[in-house]
N, C-alpha and C positions, 0 to 999 in steps of 0.2 A: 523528548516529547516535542512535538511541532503544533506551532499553532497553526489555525487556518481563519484568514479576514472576515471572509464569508460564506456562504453556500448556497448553490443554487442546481437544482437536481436539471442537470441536462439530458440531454438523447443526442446520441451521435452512433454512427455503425460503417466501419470501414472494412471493406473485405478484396479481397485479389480473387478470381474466378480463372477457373484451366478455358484458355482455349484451343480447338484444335483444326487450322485451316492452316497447311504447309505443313511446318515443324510446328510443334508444342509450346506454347508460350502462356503465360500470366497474363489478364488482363486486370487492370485497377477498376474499382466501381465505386464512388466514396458519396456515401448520401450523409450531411451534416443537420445535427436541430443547431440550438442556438447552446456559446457555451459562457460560461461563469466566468469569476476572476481567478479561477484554478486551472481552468485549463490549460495543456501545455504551449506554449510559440512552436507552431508549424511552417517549414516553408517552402516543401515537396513534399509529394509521396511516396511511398516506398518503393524502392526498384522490384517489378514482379523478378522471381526468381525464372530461370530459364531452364526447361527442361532437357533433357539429352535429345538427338534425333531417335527416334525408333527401330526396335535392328529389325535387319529384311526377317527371320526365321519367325520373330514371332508376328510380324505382321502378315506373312504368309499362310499363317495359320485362318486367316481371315477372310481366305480369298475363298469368297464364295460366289461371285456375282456374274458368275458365266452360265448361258442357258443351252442344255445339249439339247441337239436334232436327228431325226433317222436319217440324213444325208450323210453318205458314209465316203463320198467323193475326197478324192487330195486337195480339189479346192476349196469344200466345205472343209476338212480337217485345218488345213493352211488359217483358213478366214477365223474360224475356231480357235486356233493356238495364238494369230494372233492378237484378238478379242479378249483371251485369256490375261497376256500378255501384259496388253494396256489396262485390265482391270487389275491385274495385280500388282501394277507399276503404282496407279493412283492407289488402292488400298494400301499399299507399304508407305507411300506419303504421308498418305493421310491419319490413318488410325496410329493410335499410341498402344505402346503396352499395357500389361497391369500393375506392371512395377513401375510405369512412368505414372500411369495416372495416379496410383498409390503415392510415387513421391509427390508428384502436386498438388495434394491434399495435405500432405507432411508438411508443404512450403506456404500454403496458405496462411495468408493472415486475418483473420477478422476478431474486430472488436465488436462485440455483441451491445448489445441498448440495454442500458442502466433501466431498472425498474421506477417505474415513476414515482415521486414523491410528493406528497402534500405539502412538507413542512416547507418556509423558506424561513434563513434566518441571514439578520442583519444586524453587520455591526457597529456600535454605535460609538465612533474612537473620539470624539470631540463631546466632552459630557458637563454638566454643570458643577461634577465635584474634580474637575480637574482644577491644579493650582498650582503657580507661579510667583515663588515670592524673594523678594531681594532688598538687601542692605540699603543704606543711604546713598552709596556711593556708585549700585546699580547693579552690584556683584551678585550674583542668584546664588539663593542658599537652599530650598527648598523646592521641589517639585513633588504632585501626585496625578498620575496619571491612571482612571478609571474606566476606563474600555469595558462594556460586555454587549451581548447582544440580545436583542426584540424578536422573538419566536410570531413566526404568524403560520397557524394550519388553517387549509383551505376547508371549509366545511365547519369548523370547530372550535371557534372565538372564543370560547367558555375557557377550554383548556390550554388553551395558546396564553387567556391574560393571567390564571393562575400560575403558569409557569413566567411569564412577563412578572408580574407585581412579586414572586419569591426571589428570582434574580436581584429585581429591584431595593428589595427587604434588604437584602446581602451586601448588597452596595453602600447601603445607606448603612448600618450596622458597622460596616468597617471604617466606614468614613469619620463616622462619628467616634469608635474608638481611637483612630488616630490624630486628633484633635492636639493631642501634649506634644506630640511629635513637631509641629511647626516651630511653636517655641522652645523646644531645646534645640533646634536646627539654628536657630537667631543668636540664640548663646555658642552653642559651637562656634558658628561662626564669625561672631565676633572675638572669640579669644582665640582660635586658630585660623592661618591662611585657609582659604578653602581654591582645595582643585577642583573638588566636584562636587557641585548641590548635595542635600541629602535629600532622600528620594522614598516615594510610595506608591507600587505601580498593582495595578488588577490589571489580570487581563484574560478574557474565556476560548479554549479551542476548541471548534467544534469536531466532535470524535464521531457521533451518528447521530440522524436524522432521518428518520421515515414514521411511517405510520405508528408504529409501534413503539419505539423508543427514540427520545431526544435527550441526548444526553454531551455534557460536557465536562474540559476538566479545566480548574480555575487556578492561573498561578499567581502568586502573592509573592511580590519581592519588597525588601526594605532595604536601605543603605543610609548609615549614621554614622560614618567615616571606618578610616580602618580600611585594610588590605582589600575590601569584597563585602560584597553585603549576604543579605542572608533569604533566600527564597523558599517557597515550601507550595505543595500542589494538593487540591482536591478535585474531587467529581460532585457534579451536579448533575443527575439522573433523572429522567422523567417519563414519565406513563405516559405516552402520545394521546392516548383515548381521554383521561381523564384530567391528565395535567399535575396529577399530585407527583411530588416529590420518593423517589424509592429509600426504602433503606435495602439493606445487605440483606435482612430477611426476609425484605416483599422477595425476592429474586426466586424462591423455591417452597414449593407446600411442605417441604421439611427442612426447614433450617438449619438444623444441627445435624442432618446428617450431609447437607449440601458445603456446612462450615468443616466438616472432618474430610471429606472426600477435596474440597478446593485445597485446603492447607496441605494434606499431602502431596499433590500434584507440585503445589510451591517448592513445598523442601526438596524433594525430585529436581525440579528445576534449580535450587540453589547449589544443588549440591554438582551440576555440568561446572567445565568448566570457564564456561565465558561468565559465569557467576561468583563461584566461589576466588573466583581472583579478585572480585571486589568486593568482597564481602568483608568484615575484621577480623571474623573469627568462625572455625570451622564449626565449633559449638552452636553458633546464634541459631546454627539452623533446624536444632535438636533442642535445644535449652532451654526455649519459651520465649528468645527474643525477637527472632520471626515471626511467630503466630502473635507477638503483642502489637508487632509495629506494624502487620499486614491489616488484623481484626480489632486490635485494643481501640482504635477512636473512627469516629465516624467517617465516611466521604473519602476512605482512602482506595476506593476502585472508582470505576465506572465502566461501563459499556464501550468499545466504539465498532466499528466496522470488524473489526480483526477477532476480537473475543468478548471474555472479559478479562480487565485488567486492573490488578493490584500495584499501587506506588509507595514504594520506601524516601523518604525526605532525602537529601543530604543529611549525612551525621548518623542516620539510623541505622543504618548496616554498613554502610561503607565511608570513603573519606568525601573532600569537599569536591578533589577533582574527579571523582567517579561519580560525582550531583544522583540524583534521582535515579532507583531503579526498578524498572518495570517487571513486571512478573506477568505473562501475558496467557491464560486459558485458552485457546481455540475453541470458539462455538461447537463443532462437533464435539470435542470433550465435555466441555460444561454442560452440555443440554445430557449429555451419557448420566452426569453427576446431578441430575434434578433440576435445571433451568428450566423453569417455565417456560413454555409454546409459546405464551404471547408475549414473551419478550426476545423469542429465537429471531436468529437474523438472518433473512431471505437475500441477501443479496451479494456481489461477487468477493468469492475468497479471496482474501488480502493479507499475508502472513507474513510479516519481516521477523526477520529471524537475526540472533544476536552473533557474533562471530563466533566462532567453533561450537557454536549451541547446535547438536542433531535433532532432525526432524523424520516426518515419514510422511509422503503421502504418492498417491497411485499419479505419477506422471504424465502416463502416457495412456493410460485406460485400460493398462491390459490387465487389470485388477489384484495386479501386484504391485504392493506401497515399496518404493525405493526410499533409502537414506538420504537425506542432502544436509550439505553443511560447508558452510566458508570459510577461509582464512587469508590472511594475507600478512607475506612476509616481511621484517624488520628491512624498514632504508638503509642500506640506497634502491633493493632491490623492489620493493611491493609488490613482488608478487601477488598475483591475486589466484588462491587454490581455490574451485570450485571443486568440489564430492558429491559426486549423485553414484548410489550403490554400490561404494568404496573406490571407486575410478576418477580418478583426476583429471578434470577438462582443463585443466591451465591453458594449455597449446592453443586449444580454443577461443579461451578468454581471453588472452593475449593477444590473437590479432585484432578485437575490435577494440578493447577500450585503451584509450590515449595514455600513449607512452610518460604520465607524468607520475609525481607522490598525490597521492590521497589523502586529503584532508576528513574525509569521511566517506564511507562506504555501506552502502547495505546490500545484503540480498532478501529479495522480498518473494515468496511464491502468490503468482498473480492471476487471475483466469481470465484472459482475454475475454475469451467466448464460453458464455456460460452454458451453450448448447451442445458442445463438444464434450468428449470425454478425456482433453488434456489438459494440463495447468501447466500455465508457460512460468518461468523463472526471470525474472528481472534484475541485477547487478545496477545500482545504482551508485553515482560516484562524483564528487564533489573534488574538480584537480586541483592543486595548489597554482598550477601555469593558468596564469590569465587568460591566457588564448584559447585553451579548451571553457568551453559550456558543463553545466549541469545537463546531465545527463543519464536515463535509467534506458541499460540495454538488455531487451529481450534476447530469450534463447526458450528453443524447446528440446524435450527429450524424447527421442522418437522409441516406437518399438523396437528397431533395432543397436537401441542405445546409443545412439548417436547425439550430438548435441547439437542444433541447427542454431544458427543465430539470425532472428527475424526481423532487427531492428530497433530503432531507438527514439525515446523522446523525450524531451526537456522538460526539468524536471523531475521530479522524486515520488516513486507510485507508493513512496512509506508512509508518503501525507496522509491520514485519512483523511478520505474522501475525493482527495485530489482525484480529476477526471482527465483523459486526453483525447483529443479525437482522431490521430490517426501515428503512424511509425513512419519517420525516417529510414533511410538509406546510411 
């Protein structure tokens, strides 16, 4: 789960256009709005892809631009042939095929313009219940760090300070139950060396933000010595129009049949296997301790960009180093299972997907849903298996992303351009070699199942919300 600082809804739209004067070529056009502290670091643009030259056969199909006359003379015939001639010389220059123009539509890039948003939110990391406190001798023993953030919607003050002053409520609430915690921190301290302060941290990411929902999810860590401290995650949900707080049963005019349809879908998911290997036991997912630790206490989903999503603590289904796991609906599911309209989410598909977790959706538009799904193999090799409709693009993936180990990896389905009917694929990859960047590299899948690779930018498209404004080379 990744946090995010702050958000600010940008417009950006970059696209490459076919031109056709000589041979075939890509041109760039890149019109920029202003971008947030998410955006990715750019520092060119993408190389236009280059098209093949044109074959003479089917550009001669084009020749049409000669004008006949009743002069039936050999030097009218001559002047004729070679009028012909030079016309069909430049039409074979000039004009592309249909499979050329078709692939430079294939090779085109554009990023389409984010839907405007009212909300901005800001976050507020220096707060008055932050604290700092240390021994005689100067040794810091305790720290609480309370981070969240100040909702402002343009039009709609009302709803922006009811959701301001609940945040607020929260803060304050936790604050004040962790009061005892400072002085046993003082006592620890003084009967044992201390390596590390003991600690109290909040802190909010923001998951979506538009007109209709603002919603976040809140982590809470503690450290009181001992190997690791102990963290644990909620959501903070919000009705943009009104500003009231959601539960699990605002979300559907039938609750309980939206609570039997979502819980299946989970256990479905628990039961893949990029799940059940972390899970403790194959029972929990049948035996009611699933559905206790998914539905039994409040705030344990929220909304964001991607779907809706359900969070297991550490300890609740799995161990400490498998931390928190997400169970994630896709909007298009959840709205099939009763999601209320006004809380459906209008804006670009963004689907990170867990390793060897399968998925479906229609690639390339040709209204047939392909499979995808990632793997990557055990060091030294990491391989990185990409599976769109049982076919392994490795070979592919392999020449673009840097030859290092991977400290972390996603693959996310992402839709550039929300006007097209394809959804490009993004491999994002985190190297352990210093020398390589963070970096998420597109690829598309064409009609003729191909895998194109469109480029890359800095940065992780699994943020939600994270924005970029254009692709690297």
């Amino acid at each position: 789960m990744v946090h995010t600082e702050d958000i600010m809804k940008q417009s950006k739209i970059q696209f490459v256009q076919r031109a056709a004067t000589g041979g075939l070529a890509l041109s760039l056009m890149l019109a920029l709005c202003a971008c947030g502290a998410n955006a990715s670091e750019t520092s060119e643009p993408v190389t236009p892809v280059a098209d093949e030259t044109p074959s003479k056969d089917s550009a001669a199909d084009s020749n049409t631009g000669t004008t006949q006359t009743a002069d039936t003379s050999e030097t009218a015939q001559t002047a004729e042939t070679s009028e012909t001639a030079q016309t069909s010389e430049t039409d074979e220059t000039q004009q592309p095929s249909a499979d050329e123009e078709a692939a430079a539509d294939e090779a085109a890039v554009i990023i389409s313009e984010d839907p405007a948003s009212p909300v901005t939110v800001t976050m507020q990391t220096e707060t008055p219940y932050d604290t700092r406190l240390c021994l005689a001798d100067g040794t810091e023993y305790y720290t609480a760090d309370y981070s969240y953030p100040v909702v402002s919607i343009a039009g709609n003050d009302a709803a922006a300070q009811k959701i301001n002053d609940d945040i607020l409520a929260n803060i304050e609430r936790i604050y004040a139950g962790k009061e005892s915690n400072k002085s046993d921190a003082e006592s620890f301290a003084k009967e044992v060396s201390v390596g590390m302060p003991c600690m109290d941290d909040i802190s909010y990411g923001v998951q979506r933000a538009d007109d209709r929902v603002i919603s976040f999810t809140v982590n809470y860590y503690s450290y009181a010595g001992g190997a690791h401290g102990y963290e644990y995650w909620r959501g903070a949900v919000y009705d943009a129009q009104t500003g009231e707080k959601l539960a699990f049963d605002d979300l559907s005019d039938d609750p309980e049949a939206f609570h039997t349809a979502t819980l299946a879908y989970n256990q479905k998911l628990a039961a893949t296997d990029s799940y059940s290997e972390r899970i403790f036991s194959a029972d929990a997912i049948t035996d009611g301790t699933l559905e206790n630790v998914l539905y039994g206490e409040e705030d344990v989903w929220y909304l964001s960009d991607t779907g809706l999503v359900f969070v297991s603590d550490t300890y609740d289904l799995g161990s400490y180093a498998d931390g928190a796991i997400e169970f994630c609906i896709p909007y298009a599911e959840s709205e099939e299972m009763g999601l209320k309209d006004k809380y459906a989410y209008e804006g670009r598909m963004r689907l990170p997907l867990e390793e060897r977790q399968e998925t479906s959706a229609d690639l390339n538009g040709d209204g047939t849903k392909e499979t995808v799904s990632f793997y990557t193999e055990a060091a030294p090799d990491n391989t990185v298996h990409l599976i769109i409709g049982g076919a392994d693009y490795t070979d592919t993936v392999a020449q673009v992303l840097p030859e290092s180990a991977f400290l972390l990896l996603d693959l996310v389905l992402y839709d550039l351009n929300t006007e097209d009917d394809s959804i490009e694929l993004a491999l994002y990859c985190d190297p352990e070699d210093e020398q390589y960047s963070e970096y998420s590299f597109f690829f598309r899948y064409g009609k003729d199942k191909s895998l194109l690779y469109l480029g890359k930018t800095k940065g992780s498209v699994a943020i939600p919300l994270n924005t970029f404004t254009e692709l690297l080379p």
